[in-house]
FIPA-96076 format. One record per residue (C-alpha): x, z, y; residue in three letters. Coordinates in steps of 0.1 Angstrom, whole numbers, padded with zeros to 4 digits, always signed. Layout:
// FIPA-96076
XZYAla
...
//
This chain:
// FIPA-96076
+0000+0000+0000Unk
+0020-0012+0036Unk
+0018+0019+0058Unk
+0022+0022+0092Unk
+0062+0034+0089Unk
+0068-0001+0065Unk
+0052-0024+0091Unk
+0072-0006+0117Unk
+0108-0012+0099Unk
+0092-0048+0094Unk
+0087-0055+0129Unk
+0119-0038+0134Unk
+0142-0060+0116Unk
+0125-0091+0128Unk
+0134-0080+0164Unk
+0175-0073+0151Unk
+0174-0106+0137Unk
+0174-0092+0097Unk
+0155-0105+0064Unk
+0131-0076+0048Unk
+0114-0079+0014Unk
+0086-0096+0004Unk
+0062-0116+0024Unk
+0039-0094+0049Unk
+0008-0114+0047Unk
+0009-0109+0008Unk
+0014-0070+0016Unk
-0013-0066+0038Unk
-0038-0082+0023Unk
-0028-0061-0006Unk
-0031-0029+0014Unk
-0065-0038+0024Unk
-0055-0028+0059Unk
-0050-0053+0088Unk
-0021-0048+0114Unk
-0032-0029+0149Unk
-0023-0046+0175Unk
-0028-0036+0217Unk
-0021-0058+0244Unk
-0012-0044+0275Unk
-0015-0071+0306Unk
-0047-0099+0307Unk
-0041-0127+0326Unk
-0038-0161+0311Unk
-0009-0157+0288Unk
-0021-0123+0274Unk
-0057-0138+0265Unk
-0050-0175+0251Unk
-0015-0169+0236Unk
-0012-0136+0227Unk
-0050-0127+0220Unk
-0074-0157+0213Unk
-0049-0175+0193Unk
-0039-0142+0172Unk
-0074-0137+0163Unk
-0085-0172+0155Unk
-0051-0178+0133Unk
-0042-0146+0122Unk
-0076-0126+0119Unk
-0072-0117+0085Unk
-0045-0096+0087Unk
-0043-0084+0121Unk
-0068-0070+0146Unk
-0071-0055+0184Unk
-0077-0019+0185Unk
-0069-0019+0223Unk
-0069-0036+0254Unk
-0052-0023+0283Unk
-0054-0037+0317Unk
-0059-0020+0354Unk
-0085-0044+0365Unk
-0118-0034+0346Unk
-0137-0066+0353Unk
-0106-0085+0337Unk
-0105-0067+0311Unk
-0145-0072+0298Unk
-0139-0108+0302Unk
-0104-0109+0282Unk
-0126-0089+0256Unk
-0151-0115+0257Unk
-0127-0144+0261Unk
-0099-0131+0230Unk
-0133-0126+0211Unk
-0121-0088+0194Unk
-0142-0067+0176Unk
-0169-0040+0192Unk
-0148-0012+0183Unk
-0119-0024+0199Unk
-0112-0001+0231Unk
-0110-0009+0267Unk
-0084+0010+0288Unk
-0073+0013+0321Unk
-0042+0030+0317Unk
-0018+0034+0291Unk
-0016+0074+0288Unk
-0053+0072+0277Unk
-0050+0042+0249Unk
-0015+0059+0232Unk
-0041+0093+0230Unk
-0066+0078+0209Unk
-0050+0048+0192Unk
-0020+0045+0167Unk
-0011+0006+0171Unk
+0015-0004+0149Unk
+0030-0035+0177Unk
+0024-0031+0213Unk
+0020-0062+0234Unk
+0034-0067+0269Unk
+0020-0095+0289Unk
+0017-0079+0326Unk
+0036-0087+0353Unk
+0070-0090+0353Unk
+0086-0061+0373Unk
+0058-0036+0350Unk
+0076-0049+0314Unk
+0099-0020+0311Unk
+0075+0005+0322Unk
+0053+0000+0292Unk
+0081-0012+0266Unk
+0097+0023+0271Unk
+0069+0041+0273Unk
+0054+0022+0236Unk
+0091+0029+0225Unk
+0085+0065+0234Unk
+0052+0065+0214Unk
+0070+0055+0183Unk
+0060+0022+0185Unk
+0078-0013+0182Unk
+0069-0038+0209Unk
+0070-0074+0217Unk
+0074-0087+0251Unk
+0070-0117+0271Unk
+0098-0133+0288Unk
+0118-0122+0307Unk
+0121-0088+0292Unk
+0125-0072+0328Unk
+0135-0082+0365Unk
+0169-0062+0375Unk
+0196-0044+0359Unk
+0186-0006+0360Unk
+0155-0012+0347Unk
+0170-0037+0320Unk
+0196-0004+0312Unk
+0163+0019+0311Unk
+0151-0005+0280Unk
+0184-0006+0259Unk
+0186+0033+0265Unk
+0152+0038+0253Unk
+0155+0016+0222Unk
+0188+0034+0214Unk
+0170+0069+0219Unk
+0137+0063+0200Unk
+0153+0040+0171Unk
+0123+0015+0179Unk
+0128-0023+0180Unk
+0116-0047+0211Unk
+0113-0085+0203Unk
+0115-0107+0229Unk
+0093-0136+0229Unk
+0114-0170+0237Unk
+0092-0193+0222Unk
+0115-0223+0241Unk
+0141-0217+0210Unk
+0119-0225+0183Unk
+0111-0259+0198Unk
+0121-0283+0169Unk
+0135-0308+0194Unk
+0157-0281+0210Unk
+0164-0265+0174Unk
+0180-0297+0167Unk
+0204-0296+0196Unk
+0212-0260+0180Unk
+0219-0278+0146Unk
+0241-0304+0162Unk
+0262-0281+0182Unk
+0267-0256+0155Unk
+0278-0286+0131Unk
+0302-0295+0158Unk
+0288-0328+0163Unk
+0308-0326+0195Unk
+0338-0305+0187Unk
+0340-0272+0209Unk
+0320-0273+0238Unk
+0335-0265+0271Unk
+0308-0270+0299Unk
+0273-0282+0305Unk
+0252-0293+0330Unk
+0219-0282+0330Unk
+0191-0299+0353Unk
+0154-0284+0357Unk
+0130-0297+0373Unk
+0093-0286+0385Unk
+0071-0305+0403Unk
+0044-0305+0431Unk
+0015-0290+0408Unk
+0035-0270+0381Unk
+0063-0256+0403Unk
+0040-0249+0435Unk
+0020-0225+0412Unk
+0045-0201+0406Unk
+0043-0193+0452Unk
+0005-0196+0446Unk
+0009-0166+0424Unk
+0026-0132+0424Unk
+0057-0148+0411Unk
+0061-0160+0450Unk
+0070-0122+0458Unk
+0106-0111+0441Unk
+0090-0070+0439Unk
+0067-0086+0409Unk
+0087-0115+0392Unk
+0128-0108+0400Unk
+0124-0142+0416Unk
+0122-0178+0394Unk
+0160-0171+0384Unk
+0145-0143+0363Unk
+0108-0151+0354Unk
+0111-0191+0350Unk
+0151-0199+0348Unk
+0148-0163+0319Unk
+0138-0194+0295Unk
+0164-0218+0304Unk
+0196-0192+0303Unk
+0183-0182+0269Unk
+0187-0217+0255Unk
+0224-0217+0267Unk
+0231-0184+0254Unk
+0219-0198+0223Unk
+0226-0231+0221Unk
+0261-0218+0231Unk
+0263-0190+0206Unk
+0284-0168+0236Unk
+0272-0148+0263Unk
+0281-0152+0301Unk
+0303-0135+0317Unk
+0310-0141+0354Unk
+0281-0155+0375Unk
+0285-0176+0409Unk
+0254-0190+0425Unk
+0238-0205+0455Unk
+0195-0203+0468Unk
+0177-0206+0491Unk
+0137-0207+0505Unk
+0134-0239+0529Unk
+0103-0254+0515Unk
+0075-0230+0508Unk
+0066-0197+0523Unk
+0076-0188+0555Unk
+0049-0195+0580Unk
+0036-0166+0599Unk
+0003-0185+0607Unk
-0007-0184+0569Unk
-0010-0147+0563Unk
-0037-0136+0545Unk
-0050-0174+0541Unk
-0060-0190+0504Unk
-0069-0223+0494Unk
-0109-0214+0494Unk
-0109-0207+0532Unk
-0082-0228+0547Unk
-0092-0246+0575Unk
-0070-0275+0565Unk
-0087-0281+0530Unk
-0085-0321+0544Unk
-0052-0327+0550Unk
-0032-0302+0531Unk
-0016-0319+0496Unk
-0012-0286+0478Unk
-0050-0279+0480Unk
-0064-0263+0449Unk
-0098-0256+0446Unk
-0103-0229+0419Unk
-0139-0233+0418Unk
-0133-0259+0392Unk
-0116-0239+0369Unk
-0142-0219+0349Unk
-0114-0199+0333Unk
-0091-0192+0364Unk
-0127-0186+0386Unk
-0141-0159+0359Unk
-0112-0147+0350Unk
-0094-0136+0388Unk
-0119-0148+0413Unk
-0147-0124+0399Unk
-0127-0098+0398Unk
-0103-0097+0432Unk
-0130-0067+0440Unk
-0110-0044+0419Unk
-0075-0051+0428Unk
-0074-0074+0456Unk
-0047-0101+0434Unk
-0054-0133+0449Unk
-0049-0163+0427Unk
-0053-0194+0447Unk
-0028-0180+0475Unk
-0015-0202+0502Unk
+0020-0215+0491Unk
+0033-0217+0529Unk
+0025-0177+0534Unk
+0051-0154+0551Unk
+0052-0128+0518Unk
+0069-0154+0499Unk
+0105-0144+0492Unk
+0115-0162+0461Unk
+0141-0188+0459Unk
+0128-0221+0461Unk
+0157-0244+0451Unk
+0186-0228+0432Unk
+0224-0234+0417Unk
+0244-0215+0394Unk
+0280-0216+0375Unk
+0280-0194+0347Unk
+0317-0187+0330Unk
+0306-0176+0296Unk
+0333-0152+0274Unk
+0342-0182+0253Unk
+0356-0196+0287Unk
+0331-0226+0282Unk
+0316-0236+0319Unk
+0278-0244+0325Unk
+0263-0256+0356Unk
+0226-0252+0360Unk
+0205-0263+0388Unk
+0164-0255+0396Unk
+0145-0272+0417Unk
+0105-0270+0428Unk
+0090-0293+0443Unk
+0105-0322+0423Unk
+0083-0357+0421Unk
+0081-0355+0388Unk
+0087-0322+0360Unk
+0108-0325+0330Unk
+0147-0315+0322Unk
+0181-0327+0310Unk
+0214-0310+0298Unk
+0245-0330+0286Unk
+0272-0308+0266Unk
+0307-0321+0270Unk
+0327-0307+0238Unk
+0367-0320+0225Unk
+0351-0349+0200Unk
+0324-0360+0223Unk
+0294-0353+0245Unk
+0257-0349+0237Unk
+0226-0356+0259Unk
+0194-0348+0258Unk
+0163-0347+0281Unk
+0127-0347+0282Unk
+0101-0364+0305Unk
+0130-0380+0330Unk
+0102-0408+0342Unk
+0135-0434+0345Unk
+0144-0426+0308Unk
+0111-0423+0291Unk
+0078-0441+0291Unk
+0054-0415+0303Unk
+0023-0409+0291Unk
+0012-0383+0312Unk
+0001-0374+0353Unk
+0023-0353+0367Unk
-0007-0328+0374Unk
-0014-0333+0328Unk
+0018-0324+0315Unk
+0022-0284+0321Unk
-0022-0281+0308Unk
-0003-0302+0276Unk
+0022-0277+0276Unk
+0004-0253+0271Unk
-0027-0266+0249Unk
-0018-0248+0216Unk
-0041-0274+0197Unk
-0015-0280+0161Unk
-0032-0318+0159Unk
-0013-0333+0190Unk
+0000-0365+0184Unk
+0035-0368+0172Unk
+0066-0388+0191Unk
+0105-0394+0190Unk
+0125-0381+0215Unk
+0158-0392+0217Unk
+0188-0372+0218Unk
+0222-0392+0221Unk
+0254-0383+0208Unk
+0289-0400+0218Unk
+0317-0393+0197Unk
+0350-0404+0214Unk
+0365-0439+0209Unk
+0333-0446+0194Unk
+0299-0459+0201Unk
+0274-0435+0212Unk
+0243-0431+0180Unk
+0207-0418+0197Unk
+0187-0396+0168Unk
+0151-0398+0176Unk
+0135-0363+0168Unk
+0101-0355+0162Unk
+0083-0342+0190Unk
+0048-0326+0201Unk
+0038-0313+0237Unk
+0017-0289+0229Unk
+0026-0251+0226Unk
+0054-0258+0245Unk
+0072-0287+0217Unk
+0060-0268+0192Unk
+0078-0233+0194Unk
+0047-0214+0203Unk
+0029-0217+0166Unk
+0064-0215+0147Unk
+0074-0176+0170Unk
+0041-0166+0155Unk
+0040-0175+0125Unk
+0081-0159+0117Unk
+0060-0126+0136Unk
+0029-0122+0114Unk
+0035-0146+0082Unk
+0064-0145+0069Unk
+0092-0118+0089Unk
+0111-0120+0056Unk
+0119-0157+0061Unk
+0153-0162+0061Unk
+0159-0181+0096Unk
+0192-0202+0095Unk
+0194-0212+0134Unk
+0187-0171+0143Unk
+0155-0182+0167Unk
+0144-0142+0168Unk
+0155-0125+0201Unk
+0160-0089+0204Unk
+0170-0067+0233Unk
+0203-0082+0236Unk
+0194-0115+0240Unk
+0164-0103+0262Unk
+0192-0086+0285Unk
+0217-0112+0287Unk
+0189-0138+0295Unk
+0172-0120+0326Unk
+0213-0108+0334Unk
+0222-0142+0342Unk
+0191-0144+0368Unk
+0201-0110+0385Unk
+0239-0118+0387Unk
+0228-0151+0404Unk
+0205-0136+0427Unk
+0232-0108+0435Unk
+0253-0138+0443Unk
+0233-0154+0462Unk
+0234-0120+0487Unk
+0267-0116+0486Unk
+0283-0147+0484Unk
+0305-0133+0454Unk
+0310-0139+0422Unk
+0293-0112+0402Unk
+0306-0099+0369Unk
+0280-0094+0338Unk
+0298-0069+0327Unk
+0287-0048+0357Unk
+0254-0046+0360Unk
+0249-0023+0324Unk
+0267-0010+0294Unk
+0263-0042+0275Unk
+0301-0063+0277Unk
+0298-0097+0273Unk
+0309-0111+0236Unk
+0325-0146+0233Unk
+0302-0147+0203Unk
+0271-0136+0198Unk
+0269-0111+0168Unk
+0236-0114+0148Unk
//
């Protein structure tokens, strides 16, 4: 019979990166007893990713005792909306769930400067957790995590659904093979465009107290993949940002899209009337906590970066440049590795290097449709060995759930843990830290206009290779 202590050291060594015994589905359904689950945070990502997609895929062995969320009108319609059972309770705060309820994983989908709050205080409980990206927004609280984990011998697992993306699996395989020889830099190009990228100043994100800035809550992603791809960690950080586009007008204060006088003539007017999901969902409920979610991109609380440059030494002494930009034309990335045998290139959605299928204002909706039926595409990733011609390998590729990774970081979670996993996609505290590190150095950087060591900013010293 799977107790609560066996799912915990389950869940525990998936977040260190470990295989356990026997296959967790098979176990539960044995036990007759479904895995407790609370999510703490219900805005969009809480609901669809990690609520009504748990339910609908994995409602045989898990359920929702809890929902926790500070906004009370949110919370009845993420109850409604995640479909969970009558018995499932509604909380306002956390101190009055962790009374009453004994979850076995806690869920943390609020906003991005609250993470550690709630990991440590879950860790505390005696309870794993798993956490959105990025795991937290600055350094102390990033330290508070690792000491609680250490201190309470939980586990946190930190949800980069990026790296289980077959396409950018296969970049993983290729670089590990040493396809290229050793690598020794990178160039790394992001860019967001004029519907995607304006959201994140239409939202809290726009305000460094909630989201760390987009070096932390957006670029978190994007770091992660080099750490991993890179199998080292950084360690020195030089970087350069700015705000020249959005924000800043003192004229807009207080002003949204749904009474703006310049509705007519403004291109980045959203009406959020036709959203049924984004009007029920915030709109109905701004009574209880005043978040406002179709704010004016051009107000003066902005203070984000909104174009961004970073050089990242990693301990391996290979060099990576990486470069953000949001209010691009068009939305998609590319990176090109140079190693000592050769250089490998890949991208996705580059308009000039790809037949696009897609508006601009479609592909981030695509993104994040979780539908598993989407059709199927090669994208090419080219290779050039030196003295040699260069071979393109066309991988198998689907938008949805962001390429894919989305249904695969679920299913390792609440199918099969004991899997054994040969690329290491599972991210743990570690990873978590040395993601959101890189962001934090850069902005540091940015203020200072010096060079900022990783090694600094906690207890964690930067490896030249990642130990799993």
């Amino acid at each position: 019979m799977l107790s609560r202590r066996k799912f915990l050291t389950t869940v525990g060594a998936v977040a260190a990166g470990t295989v356990v015994a026997g296959p967790l589905k098979a176990a539960i359904k044995s036990s007759g007893k479904k895995l407790k689950l609370v999510l703490i945070g219900t805005g969009v990502r809480g609901n669809s990713f990690w609520g009504k997609r748990i339910i609908k895929e994995y409602g045989d062995i898990v359920e929702f005792v809890a929902l926790v969320d500070h906004n009370p009108g949110r919370l009845k319609y993420a109850a409604n909306y995640i479909g969970v059972d009558k018995n499932c309770g509604l909380y306002n705060s956390f101190e009055d769930m962790i009374k009453k309820e004994e979850p076995d994983l806690i869920m943390v989908t609020t906003t991005d400067a609250t993470h550690h709050t709630y990991i440590v205080k879950s860790l505390a409980a005696g309870v794993d957790v798993l956490t959105e990206k990025p795991m937290t927004t600055d350094e102390d609280k990033c330290q508070e995590i690792l000491d609680a984990e250490s201190k309470y011998k939980r586990k946190v697992i930190v949800a980069f659904n990026y790296r289980w993306s077959p396409y950018n699996t296969k970049i993983k395989e290729m670089l590990d093979r040493g396809d290229i020889g050793d690598v020794v830099s990178v160039d790394f190009t992001w860019m967001l465009n004029t519907s995607h990228g304006a959201s994140y100043f239409r939202r809290w994100h726009g305000q460094r107290e909630h989201s760390g800035s987009l070096l932390v809550h957006k670029s978190t992603h994007h770091f992660d993949l080099l750490n991993w791809w890179l199998n080292s960690e950084p360690q020195e950080v030089f970087a350069y940002g700015d705000l020249e586009y959005y924000g800043r007008n003192p004229e807009k204060k207080g002003v949204n899209c749904r009474n703006c006088n310049e509705k007519s003539s403004c291109k980045f007017y959203w009406d959020i009337t036709k959203s049924r999901g984004d009007y029920e969902r915030y709109v109905m409920h701004e009574k209880h906590d005043g978040y406002i979610r179709d704010n004016c991109l051009f107000r003066p609380e902005i203070n984000i970066y909104d174009k961004m440059n970073v050089s990242i030494k990693y301990a391996n002494n290979v060099y990576a440049n990486y470069m953000l930009t949001t209010y691009s034309p068009w939305e998609g990335w590319r990176i090109a590795f140079n190693g000592t045998k050769g250089r490998l290139e890949a991208f996705l959605d580059v308009p000039y290097l790809e037949k696009a299928n897609l508006s601009q204002d479609e592909l981030h909706a695509a993104e994040m449709d979780q539908s598993e039926n989407q059709k199927k595409e090669g994208k090419p990733i080219i290779l050039h060995k030196l003295w040699d011609k260069a071979e393109t390998l066309n991988v198998p590729y689907s938008r949805g759930g962001h390429g894919g990774g989305d249904v695969r970081l679920h299913n390792q979670i609440f199918l099969h843990p004991e899997k054994e996993d040969e690329f290491k996609h599972m991210a743990g505290t570690r990873d978590g830290a040395m993601s959101i590190l890189i962001g934090v150095a850069a902005r540091n950087s940015i203020e200072t206009g010096k060079p900022i060591q990783i090694g600094s900013l906690t207890h964690l010293q930067p490896r030249a290779k990642r130990v799993l």
